[in-house]
One Martini backbone bead per residue (centre of mass of N, CA, C, O) as a GRO file, in nm:
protein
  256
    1UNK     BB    1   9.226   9.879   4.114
    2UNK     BB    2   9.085  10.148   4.174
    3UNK     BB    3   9.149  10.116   4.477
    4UNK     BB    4   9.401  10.140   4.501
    5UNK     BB    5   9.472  10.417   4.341
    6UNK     BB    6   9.342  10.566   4.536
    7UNK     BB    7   9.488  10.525   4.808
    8UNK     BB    8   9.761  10.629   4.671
    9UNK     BB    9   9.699  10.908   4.591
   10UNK     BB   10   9.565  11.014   4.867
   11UNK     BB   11   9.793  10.998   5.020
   12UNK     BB   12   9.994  11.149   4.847
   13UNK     BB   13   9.804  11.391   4.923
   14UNK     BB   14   9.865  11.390   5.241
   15UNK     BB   15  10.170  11.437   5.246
   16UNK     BB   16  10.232  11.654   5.055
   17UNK     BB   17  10.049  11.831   5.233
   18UNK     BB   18  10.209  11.828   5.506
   19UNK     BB   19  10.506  11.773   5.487
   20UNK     BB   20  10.558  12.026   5.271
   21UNK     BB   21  10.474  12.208   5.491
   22UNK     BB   22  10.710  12.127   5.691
   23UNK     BB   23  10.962  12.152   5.501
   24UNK     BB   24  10.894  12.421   5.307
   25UNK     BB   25  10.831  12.617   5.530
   26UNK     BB   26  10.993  12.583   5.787
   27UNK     BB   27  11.021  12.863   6.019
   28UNK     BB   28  10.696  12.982   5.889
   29UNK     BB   29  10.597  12.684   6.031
   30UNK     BB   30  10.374  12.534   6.223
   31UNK     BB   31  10.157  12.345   6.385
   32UNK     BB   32   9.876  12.480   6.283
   33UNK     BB   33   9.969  12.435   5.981
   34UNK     BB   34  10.024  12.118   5.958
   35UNK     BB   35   9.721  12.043   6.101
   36UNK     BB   36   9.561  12.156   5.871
   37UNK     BB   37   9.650  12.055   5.643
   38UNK     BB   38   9.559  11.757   5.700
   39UNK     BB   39   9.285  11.795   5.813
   40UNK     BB   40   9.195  11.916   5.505
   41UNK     BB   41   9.249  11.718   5.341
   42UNK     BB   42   9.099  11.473   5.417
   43UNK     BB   43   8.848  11.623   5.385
   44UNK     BB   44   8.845  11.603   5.075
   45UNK     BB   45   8.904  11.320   5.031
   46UNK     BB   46   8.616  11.158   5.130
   47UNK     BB   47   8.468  11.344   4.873
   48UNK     BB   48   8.704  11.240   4.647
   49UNK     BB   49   8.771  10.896   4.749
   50UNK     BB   50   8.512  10.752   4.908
   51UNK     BB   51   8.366  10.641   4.695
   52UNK     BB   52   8.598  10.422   4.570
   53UNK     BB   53   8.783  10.373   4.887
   54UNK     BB   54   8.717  10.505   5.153
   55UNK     BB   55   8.945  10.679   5.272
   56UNK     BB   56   9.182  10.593   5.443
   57UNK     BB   57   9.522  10.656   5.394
   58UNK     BB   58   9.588  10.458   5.676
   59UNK     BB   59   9.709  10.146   5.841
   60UNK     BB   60   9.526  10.193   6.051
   61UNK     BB   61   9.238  10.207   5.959
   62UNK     BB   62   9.222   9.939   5.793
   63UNK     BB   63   9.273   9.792   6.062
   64UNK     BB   64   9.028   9.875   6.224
   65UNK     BB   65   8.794   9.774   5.967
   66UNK     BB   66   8.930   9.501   5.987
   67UNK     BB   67   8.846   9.428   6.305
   68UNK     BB   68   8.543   9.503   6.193
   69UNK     BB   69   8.466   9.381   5.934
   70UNK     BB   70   8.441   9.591   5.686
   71UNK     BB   71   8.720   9.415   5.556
   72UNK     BB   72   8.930   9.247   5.410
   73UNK     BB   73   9.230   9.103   5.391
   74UNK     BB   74   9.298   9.151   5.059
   75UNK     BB   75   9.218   9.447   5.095
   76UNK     BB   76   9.415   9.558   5.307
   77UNK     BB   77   9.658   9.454   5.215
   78UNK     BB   78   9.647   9.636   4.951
   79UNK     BB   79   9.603   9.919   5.067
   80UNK     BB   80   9.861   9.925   5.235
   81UNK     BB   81  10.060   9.926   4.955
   82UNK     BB   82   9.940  10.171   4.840
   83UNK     BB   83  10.023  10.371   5.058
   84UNK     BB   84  10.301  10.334   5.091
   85UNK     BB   85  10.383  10.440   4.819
   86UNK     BB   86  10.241  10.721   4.838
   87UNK     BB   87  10.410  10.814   5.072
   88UNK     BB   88  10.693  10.781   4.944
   89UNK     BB   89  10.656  10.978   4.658
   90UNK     BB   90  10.573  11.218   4.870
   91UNK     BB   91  10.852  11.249   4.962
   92UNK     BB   92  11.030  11.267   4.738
   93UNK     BB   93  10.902  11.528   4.620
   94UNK     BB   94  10.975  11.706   4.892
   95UNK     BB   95  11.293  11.651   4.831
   96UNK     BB   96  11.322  11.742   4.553
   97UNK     BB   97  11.237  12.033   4.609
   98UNK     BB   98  11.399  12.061   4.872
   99UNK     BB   99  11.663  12.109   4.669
  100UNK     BB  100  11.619  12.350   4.501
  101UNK     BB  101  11.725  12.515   4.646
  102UNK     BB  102  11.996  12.721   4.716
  103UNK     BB  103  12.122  12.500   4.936
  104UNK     BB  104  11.970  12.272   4.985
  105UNK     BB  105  11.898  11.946   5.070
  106UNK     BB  106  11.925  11.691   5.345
  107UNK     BB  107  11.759  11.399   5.471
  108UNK     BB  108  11.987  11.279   5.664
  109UNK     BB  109  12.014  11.561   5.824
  110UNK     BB  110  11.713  11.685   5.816
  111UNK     BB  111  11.466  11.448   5.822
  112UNK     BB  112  11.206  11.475   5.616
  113UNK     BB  113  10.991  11.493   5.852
  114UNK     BB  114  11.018  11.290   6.057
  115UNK     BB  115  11.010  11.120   6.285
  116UNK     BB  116  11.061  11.129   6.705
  117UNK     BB  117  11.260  11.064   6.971
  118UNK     BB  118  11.432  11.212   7.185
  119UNK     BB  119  11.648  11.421   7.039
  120UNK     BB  120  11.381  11.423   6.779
  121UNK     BB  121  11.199  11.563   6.947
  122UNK     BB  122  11.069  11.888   6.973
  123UNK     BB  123  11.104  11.850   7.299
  124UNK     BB  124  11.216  11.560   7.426
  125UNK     BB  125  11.068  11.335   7.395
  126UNK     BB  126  11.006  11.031   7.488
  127UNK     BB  127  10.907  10.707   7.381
  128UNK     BB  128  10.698  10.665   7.580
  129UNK     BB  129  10.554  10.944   7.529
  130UNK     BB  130  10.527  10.841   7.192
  131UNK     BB  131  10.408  10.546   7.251
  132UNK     BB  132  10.116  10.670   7.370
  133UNK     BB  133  10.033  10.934   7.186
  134UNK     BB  134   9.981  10.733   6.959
  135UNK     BB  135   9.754  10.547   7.060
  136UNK     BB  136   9.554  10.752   7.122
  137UNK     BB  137   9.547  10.934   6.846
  138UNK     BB  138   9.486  10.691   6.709
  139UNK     BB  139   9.209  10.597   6.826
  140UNK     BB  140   9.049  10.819   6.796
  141UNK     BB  141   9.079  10.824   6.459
  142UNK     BB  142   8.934  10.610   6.421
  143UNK     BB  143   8.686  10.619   6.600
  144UNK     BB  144   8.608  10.836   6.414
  145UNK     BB  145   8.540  10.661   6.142
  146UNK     BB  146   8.381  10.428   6.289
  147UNK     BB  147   8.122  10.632   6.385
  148UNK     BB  148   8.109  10.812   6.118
  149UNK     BB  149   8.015  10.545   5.936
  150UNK     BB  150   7.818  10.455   6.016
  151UNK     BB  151   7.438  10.403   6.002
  152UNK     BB  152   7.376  10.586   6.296
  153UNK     BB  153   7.490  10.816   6.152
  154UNK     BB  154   7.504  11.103   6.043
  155UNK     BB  155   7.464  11.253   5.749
  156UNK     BB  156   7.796  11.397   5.578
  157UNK     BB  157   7.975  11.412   5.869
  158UNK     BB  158   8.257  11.236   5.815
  159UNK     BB  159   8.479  11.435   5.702
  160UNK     BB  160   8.459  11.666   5.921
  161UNK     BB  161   8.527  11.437   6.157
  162UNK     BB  162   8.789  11.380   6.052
  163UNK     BB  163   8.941  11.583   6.005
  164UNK     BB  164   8.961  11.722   6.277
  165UNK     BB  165   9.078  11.505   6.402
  166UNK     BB  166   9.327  11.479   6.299
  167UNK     BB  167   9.425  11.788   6.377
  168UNK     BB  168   9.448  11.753   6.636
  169UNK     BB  169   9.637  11.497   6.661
  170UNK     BB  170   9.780  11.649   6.570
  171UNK     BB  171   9.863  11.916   6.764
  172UNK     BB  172   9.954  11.699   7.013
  173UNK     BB  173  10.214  11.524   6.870
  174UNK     BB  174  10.448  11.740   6.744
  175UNK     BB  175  10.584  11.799   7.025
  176UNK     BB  176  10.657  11.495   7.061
  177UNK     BB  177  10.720  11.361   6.705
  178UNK     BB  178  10.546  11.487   6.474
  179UNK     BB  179  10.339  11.292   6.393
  180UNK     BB  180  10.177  11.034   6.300
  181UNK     BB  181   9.892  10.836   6.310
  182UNK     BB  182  10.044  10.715   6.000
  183UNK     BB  183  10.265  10.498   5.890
  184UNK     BB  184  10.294  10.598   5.591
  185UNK     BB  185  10.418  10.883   5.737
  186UNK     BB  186  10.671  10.760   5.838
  187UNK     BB  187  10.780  10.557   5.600
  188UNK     BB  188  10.880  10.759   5.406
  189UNK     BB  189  11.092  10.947   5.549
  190UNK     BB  190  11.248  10.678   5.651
  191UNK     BB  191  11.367  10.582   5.413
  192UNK     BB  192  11.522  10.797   5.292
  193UNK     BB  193  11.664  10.887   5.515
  194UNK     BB  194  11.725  10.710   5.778
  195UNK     BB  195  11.887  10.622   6.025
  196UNK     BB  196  11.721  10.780   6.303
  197UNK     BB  197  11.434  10.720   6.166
  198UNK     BB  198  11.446  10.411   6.078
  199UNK     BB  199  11.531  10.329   6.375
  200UNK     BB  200  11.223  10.488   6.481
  201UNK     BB  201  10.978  10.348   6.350
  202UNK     BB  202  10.871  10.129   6.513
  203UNK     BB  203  10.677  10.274   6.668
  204UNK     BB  204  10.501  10.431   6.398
  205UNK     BB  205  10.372  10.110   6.369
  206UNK     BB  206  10.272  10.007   6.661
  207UNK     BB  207  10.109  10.248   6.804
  208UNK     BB  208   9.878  10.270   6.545
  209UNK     BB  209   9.800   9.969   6.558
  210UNK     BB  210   9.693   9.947   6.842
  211UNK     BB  211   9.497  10.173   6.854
  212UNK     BB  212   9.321  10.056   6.605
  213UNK     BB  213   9.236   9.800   6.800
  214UNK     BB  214   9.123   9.988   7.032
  215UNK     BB  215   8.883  10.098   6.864
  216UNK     BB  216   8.750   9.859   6.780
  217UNK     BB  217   8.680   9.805   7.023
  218UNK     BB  218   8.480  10.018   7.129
  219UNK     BB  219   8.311  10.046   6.888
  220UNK     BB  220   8.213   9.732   6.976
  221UNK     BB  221   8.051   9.877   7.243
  222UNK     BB  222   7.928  10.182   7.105
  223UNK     BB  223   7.711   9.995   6.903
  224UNK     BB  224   7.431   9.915   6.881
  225UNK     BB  225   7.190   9.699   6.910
  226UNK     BB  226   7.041   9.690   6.633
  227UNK     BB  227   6.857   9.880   6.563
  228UNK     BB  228   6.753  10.224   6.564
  229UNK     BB  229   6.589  10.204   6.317
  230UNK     BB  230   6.415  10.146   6.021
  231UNK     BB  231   6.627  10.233   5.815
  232UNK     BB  232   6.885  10.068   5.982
  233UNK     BB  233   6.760   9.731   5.956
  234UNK     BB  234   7.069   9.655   5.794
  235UNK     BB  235   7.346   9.561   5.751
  236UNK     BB  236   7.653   9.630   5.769
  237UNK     BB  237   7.833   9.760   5.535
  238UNK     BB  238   8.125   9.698   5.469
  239UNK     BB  239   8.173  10.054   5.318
  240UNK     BB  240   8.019  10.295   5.431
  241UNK     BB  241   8.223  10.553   5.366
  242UNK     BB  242   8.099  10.532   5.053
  243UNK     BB  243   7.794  10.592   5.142
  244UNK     BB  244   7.861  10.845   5.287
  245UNK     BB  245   7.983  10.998   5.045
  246UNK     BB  246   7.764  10.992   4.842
  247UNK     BB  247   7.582  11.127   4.997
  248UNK     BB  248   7.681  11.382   5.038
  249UNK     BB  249   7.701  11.450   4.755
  250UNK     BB  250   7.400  11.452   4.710
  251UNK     BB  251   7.378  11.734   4.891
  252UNK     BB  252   7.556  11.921   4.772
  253UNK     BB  253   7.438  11.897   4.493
  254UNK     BB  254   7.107  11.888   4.520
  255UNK     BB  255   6.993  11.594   4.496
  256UNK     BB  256   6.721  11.355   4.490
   0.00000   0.00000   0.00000
């Protein structure tokens, strides 16, 4: 139960500062600010939610893991129902917030954040080019969690390398859709607001998911044959990122 909580928690805390960031700040908040938002959030959860439950935060990592066979079926079906909870209390959170304004806030008419491509885009771009561009973005990120999660990777860089992915993949998407990259990101505020951006949620469940599914793909192809080294010599373990947490903090700490 403790790891269903810790990922429900993750999430809320991932979504309340990003989200959070680009609603809250309105006129005065940019692409790079809210790319930062995500990306230092999620690097600081995997140092301390990592050790709980690998910090996944996002039903495309969890699927990627899962197709990488890191983790089981029930195991996934829970940390995603965790995870979509955490999303939506964190949109409720941060529409209770913008509406305390003294304008008050509309999330039906403001859009609450949601995702969105069409008319409903930062630039203007089609479905198609937010369906291609989130497929790349949570690739990457995905592909980045696997490989950086790994036993023949760096000890103690999961984090940071987690981390950067993320905030790069909003950096690249905001201008197209607003950056899902994450399904439960996308599925709070589109569930609040409604209308047209329930209406193109679909993009942002498939599109992330599909990109998981192809992470998984590369990622054995690019993952070492048997062994890498003698200490290395032993089957990936279900949640790695969890033991590369733990590692981390031990070195944090400076305890041997």
């Amino acid at each position: 139960m403790r790891r269903y909580f810790a990922e429900g928690l993750g999430t809320f805390a991932l979504i309340l500062a990003g989200l959070g960031t680009a609603v809250l700040g309105g006129t005065g908040v940019g692409v790079l600010e809210v790319a930062l938002a995500f990306g230092l959030t999620l690097l600081a959860l995997v140092y301390t939610i990592g050790p709980i439950s690998g910090c996944h935060v996002n039903p495309a990592v969890t699927v990627g893991l899962l197709a990488s066979r890191r983790i089981g079926p029930r195991l996934a079906v829970g940390y995603i129902i965790a995870q979509c909870l955490g999303a939506v209390l964190a949109a409720a959170v941060v529409w209770f917030i913008a509406d305390t304004n003294a304008v008050g806030y509309s999330a039906s008419a403001q859009g609450l954040g949601a995702n969105g491509f069409g008319v409903h885009s930062p630039g203007g771009f089609g479905w198609a080019g937010a369906f291609v561009i989130e497929i790349i973005v949570t690739a990457l990120l995905v592909l980045t969690v696997l490989v950086a999660t790994d036993l023949w990777a760096p000890l103690g860089v999961a984090g940071l390398a987690i981390g950067v992915a993320l905030g790069v993949a909003n950096l690249v998407a905001i201008p197209v859709d607003g950056a899902s990259v994450n399904p439960a990101r996308s599925i709070g505020p589109a569930l609040l607001s409604g209308g047209w951006a329930l209406s193109q949620l679909w993009l942002f469940i498939v599109a992330p998911l599909i990109g998981a599914l192809l992470a998984a793909g590369v990622h054995a192809v690019l993952r070492p044959r048997g062994p890498v080294s003698p200490k290395l010599a032993t089957p990936l373990p279900d949640e790695s990122l969890q033991k590369i947490a733990r590692e981390t903090a031990r070195l944090i700490g400076g305890r041997s």
